[in-house]
C-alpha positions in Angstrom: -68.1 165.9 -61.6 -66.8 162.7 -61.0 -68.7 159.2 -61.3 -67.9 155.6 -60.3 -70.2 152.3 -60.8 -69.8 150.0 -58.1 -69.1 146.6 -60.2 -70.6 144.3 -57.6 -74.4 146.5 -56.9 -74.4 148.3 -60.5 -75.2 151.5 -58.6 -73.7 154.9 -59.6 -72.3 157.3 -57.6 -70.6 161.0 -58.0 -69.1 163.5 -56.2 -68.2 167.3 -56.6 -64.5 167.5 -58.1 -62.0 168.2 -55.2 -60.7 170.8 -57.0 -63.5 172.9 -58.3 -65.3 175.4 -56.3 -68.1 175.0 -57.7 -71.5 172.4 -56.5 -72.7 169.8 -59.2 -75.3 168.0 -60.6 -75.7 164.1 -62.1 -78.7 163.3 -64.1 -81.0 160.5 -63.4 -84.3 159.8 -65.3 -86.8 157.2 -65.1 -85.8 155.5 -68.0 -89.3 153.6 -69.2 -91.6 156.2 -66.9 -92.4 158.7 -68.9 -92.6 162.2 -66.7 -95.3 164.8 -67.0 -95.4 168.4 -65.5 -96.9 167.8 -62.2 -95.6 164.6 -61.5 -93.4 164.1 -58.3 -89.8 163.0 -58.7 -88.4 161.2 -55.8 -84.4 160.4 -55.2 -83.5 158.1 -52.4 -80.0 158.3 -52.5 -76.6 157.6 -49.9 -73.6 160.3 -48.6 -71.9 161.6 -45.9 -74.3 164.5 -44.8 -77.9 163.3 -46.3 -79.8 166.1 -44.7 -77.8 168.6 -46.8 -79.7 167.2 -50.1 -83.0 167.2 -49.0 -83.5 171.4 -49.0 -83.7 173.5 -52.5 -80.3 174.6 -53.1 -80.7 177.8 -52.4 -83.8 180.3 -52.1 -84.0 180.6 -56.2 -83.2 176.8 -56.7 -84.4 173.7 -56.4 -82.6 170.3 -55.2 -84.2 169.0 -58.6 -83.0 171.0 -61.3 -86.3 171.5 -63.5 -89.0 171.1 -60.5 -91.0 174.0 -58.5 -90.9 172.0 -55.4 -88.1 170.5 -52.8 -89.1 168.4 -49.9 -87.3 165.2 -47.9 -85.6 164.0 -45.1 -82.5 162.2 -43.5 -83.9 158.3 -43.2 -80.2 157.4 -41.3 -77.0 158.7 -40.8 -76.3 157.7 -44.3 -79.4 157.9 -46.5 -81.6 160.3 -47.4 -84.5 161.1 -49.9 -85.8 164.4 -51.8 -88.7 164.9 -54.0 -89.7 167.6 -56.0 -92.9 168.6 -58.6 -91.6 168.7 -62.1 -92.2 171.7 -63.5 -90.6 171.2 -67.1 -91.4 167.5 -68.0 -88.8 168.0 -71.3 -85.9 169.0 -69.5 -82.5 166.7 -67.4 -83.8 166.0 -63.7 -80.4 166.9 -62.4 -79.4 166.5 -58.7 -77.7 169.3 -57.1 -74.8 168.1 -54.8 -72.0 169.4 -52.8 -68.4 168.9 -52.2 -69.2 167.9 -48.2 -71.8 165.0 -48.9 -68.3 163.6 -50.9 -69.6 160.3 -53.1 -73.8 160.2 -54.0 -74.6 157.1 -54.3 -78.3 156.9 -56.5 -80.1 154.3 -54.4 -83.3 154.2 -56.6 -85.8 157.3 -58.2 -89.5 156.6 -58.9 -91.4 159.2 -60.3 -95.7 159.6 -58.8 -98.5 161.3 -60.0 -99.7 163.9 -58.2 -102.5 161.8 -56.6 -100.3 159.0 -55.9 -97.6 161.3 -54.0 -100.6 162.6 -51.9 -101.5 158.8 -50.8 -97.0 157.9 -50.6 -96.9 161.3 -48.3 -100.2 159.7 -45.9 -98.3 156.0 -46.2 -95.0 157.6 -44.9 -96.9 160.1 -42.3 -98.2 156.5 -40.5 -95.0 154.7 -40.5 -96.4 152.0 -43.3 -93.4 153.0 -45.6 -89.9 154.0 -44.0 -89.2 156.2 -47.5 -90.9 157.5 -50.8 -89.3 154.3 -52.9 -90.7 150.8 -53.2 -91.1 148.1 -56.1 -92.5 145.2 -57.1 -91.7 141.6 -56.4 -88.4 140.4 -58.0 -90.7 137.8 -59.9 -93.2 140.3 -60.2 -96.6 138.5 -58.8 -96.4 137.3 -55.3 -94.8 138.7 -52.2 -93.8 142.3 -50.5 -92.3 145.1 -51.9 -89.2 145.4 -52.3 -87.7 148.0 -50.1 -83.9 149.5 -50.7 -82.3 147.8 -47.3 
C-alpha cells in the first residue's frame, strides 16, 4: 500500500501498489468515538470507480474488514460511501480497495448506533441527506451541518 497526505486539505489517501497483485486495506478509526459491536461504521470516501467499494469484497468478506454487514452507493462519478455493522468492536476497521479505484481518498467516517443508522437510512431514503456523513457547526452552536462538498 501506498499513502499520500494532501498538504493543502490534510486528507489521506492510498492506493494498491502497482506492482503487487494483491487488493489492500488502510485503517481508519474514529479516533475520540469509541465503537461497540453493533454500531454502524460509515466511509464516505473519493476514487476512480466508487461503486466498486461499496459491495463486500467478495462472498466471504466484507468491504469493512471486522463488520458482518456491507451496504452503499456511488453519490457521483467520483464519490462514494459504504457502511457496515461491526462485528468485532476490538479489532482495525480496515478498508478493502483495489488496484482499479487507483488513489482513496478518506473523505470523512462517522460511526452510528444501531438506532441512529435506522433514522440516517430513513433521512437518506427522503432526500434530506445526500450521504451517511454530516457534522456539526464549525463553531459548534449555530448554523447547518456541515456536509463534505
Amino acid at each position: 500500500m501506498e499513502k499520500r497526505q494532501d498538504a493543502r486539505t490534510g486528507k489521506w489517501a492510498y492506493r494498491c501498489t502497482p506492482d503487487s497483485n494483491f487488493d489492500g486495506t488502510f485503517q481508519f478509526d474514529m479516533g475520540y468515538a469509541p465503537c461497540k459491536v453493533g454500531d454502524v461504521l460509515v466511509c464516505i470516501y473519493s476514487c476512480d470507480v466508487p461503486d466498486r467499494l461499496c459491495l463486500p469484497r467478495n462472498p466471504t468478506t466484507q468491504r469493512i474488514v471486522n463488520t458482518d454487514t456491507t451496504e452503499g452507493a456511488a453519490l457521483t462519478e467520483r464519490m462514494g460511501w459504504v457502511a457496515g455493522r461491526i462485528s468485532a468492536a476490538s479489532g482495525a476497521h480496515e478498508l478493502w480497495i483495489l488496484h482499479e479505484c487507483g488513489w482513496v481518498t478518506l473523505e470523512g467516517c462517522a460511526v452510528f448506533s444501531q438506532e441512529d443508522w435506522t433514522v440516517i437510512r430513513q433521512l437518506l431514503a427522503d432526500g434530506v441527506l445526500t450521504m451517511p456523513w454530516f457534522a456539526p457547526p464549525k463553531d459548534a452552536v449555530s448554523g447547518p451541518p456541515v456536509l463534505i462538498p
